[in-house]
C-alpha positions in Angstrom: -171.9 80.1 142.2 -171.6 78.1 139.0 -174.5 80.3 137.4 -172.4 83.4 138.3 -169.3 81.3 136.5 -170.8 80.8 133.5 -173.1 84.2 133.2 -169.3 85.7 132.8 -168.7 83.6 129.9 -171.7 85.7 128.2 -169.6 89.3 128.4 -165.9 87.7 127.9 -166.3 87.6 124.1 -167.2 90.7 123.5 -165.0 92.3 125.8 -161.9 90.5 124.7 -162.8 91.9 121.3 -163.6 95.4 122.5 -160.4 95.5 124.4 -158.3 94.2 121.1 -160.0 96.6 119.0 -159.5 99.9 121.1 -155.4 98.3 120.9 -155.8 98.0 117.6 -157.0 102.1 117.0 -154.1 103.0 119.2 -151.4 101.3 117.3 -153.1 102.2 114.0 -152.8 105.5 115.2 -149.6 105.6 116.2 -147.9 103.5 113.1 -150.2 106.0 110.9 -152.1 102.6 109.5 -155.5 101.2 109.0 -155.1 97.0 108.9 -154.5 96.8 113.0 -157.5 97.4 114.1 -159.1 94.8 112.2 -156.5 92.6 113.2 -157.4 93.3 116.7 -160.9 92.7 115.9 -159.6 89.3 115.1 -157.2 88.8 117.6 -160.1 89.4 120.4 -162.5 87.2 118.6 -159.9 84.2 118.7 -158.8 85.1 122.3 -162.3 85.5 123.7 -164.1 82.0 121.9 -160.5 80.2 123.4 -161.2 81.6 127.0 -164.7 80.6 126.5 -164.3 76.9 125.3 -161.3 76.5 127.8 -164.1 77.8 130.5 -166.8 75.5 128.9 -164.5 72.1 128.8 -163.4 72.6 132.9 -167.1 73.0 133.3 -168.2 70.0 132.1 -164.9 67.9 133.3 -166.2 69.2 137.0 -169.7 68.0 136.5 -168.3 65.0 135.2 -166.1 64.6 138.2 -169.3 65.4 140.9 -171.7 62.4 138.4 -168.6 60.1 139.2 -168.4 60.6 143.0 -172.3 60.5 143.3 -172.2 56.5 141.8 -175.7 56.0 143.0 -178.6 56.5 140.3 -182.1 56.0 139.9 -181.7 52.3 139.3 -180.8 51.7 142.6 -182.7 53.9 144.4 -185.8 52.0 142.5 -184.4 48.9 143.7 -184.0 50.0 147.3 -187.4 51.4 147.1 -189.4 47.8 146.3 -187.3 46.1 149.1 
């Protein structure tokens, strides 16, 4: 499940900026301009690589958080092992 979480991640950039961008058109077609859709470009670039390190930080917090509740390591399996 955590592969399927992450392989996400991989399509969330580029549709956050796909998404922005087809805004963007729209309003620069409606207010007659040409600067919004570059700004939407911009805005979905920003939005996606937030979603993306926001995804990436909870990530590691929760394998940080399953390393802390499995305490035992190597070390003591060796130990265990020569007894």
């Amino acid at each position: 499940m955590e592969a399927e979480k992450l392989m996400h991640l991989a399509f969330i950039l580029p549709a956050s900026v796909l998404v922005f961008w087809g805004l963007g058109v729209w309003v620069d077609h409606l207010l007659h301009q040409k600067w919004v859709g570059i700004l939407g470009i911009i805005l979905g670039s920003v939005a996606g690589l937030i979603y993306v390190i926001q995804q990436a930080i909870a990530s590691e917090k929760k394998a940080s958080a399953e390393d802390a509740s499995h305490p035992e390591d190597d070390t003591s399996r060796d130990r265990e092992n020569r007894s």
